[in-house]
N, C-alpha and C positions, 0 to 999 in steps of 0.2 A: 528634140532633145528634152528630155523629162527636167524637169525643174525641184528641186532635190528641198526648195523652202515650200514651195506647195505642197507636194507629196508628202509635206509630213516626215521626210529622211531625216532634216534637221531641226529640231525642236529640243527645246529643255528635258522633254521627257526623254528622247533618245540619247543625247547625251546623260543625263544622267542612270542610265540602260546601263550606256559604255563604261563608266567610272563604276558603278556598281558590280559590274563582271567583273571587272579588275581586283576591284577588293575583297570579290569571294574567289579571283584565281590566288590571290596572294593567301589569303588563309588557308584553303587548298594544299596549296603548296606548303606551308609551315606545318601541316598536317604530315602531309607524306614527308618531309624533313624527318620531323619527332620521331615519328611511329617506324622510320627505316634506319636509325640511329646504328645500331648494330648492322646491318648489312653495308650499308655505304650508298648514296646514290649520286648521279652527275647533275653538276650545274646545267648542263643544256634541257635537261630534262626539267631541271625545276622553271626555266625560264618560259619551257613551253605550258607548262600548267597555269603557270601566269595568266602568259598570252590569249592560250585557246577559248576561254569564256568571252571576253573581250571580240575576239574574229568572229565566233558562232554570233554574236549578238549584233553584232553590226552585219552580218548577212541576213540575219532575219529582219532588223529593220532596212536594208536596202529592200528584200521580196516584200514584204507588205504582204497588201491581197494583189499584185501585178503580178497574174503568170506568164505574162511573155517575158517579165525583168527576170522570174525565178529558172523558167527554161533557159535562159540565158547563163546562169548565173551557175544552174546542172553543169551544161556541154562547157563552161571552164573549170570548174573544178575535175569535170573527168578528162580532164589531160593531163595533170597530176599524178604523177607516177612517188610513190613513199618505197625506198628501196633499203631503208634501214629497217634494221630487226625489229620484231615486235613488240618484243621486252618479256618480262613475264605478268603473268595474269593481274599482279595486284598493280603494276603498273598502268596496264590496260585500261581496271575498273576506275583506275583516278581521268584516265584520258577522256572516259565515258561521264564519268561523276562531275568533271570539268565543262564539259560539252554540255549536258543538262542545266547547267548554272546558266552558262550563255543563254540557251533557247529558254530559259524561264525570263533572263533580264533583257531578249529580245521582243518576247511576247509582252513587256509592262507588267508580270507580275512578280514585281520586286518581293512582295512581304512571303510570297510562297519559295523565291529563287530563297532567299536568306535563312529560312526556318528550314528550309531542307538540308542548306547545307550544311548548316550549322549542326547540324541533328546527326545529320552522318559523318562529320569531321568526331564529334564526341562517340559515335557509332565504333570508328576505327582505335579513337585514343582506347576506348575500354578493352575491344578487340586484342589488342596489343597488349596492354596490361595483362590480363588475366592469358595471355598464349593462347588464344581459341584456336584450337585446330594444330596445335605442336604433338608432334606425334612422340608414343611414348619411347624411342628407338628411333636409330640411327643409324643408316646405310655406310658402313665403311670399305674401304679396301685394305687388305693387312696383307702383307710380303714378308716371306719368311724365308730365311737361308739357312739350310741345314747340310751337313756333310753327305759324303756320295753315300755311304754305310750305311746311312738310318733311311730304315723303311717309313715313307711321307703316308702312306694311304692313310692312317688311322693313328698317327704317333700324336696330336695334336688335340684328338676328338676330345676328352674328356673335359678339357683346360677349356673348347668352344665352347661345347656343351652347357659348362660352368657360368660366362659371362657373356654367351652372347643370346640372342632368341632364336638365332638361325641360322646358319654358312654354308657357304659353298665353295668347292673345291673350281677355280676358275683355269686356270690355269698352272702345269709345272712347265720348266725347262731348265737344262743345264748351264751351268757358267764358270769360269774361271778354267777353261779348257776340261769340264769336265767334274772338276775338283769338285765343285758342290752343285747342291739342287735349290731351283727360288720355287717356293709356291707363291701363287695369288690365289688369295680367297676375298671373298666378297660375304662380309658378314652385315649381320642387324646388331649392334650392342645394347647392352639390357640398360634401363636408366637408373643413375645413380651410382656405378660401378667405378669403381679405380685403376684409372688406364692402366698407372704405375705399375699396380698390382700382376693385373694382365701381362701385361709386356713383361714383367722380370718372373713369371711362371713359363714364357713361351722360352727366354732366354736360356735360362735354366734346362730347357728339356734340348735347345737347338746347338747345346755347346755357346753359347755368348755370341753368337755368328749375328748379323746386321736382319733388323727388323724394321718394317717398315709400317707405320698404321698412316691412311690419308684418311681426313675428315669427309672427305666428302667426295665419292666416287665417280659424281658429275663433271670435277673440275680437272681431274687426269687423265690422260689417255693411256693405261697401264699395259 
């Protein structure tokens, strides 16, 4: 049985390895807090960015240079089965960004783990500030109900034309036994436009009949 004070497992340096991780998963974590302010994000999540520098770091001082402790240490983590979603990409790159902290503060190189992170926490805050990569346009869904009478193919074009960068005719079908017709279109709207606007132009031309704009075409299933 390996001896965990010989090996070097237990030492001031590797303990302070451990406490080190931790307090670059905690500013990590206040990081993606700040910067997700507007979107929303879950506690269980912030908990794991904590944690994860902290685990990386203490596996990499349990392997050392022991490769029969490190093959060991493979064949249990690959019984580990992760059956929750992956999340989205910027999510991802913190789990990644989290994990590099650890293997820098398992390796003993504190002053490179701390300057990195630091560097790219202020990376993300500017990121966010200035919207790097906000696109100028935005995918929506719009549902429109018009009477049996009025012809749909093209009664609408002029008003898209006007305020959006681009649409598409997604879907018609009938409702109200008949009575009226719903289109789904799937448009881009131009930035800086007045929904108000929009919507009491489409009004106007559908009879006041029920309009429907979703912000975001991802989160309905229409």
């Amino acid at each position: 049985m390996p001896n965990i004070f010989n090996d070097g497992v237990f030492s001031v340096e590797s303990m302070a390895a451990i406490i080190i991780s931790i307090l670059l998963g905690l500013i990590i974590s206040v990081t993606y807090m700040k910067t997700e302010e507007n979107e929303g994000y879950s506690q269980h999540f912030m908990f794991t960015l904590v944690i994860i520098p902290a685990v990386v770091a203490i596996i990499i001082i349990l392997i050392g240079s022991n490769v029969a402790r490190a093959f060991t240490l493979a064949g249990t983590f690959s019984l580990v089965r992760f059956r929750s979603n992956p999340g989205s990409p910027k999510s991802i790159a913190y789990i990644f960004f989290t994990m590099a902290a650890g293997l820098a503060c398992g390796a003993k190189a504190f002053v490179y783990a701390f300057v990195f992170s630091i560097m790219l926490c202020f990376l993300m805050f500017i990121l966010t500030k200035v919207n790097f990569g906000k696109p100028s346009s935005y995918s929506k869904i719009l549902k429109i109900v018009i009477p049996e009478n009025l012809d749909y193919e093209d009664v609408f074009d002029d008003i898209l034309s006007q305020y959006t960068n681009k649409y598409t005719l997604l879907k018609v079908r009938t409702a109200d036994l008949g009575s009226v017709y719903e289109l789904v279109y799937s448009i881009s709207v131009k930035a800086n436009i007045s929904q108000k606007e929009f919507i009491d132009k489409i009004r106007c031309r559908n009879g006041n009949l029920n309009i429907t704009l979703i912000m975001d075409s991802k989160k309905e299933d229409f």
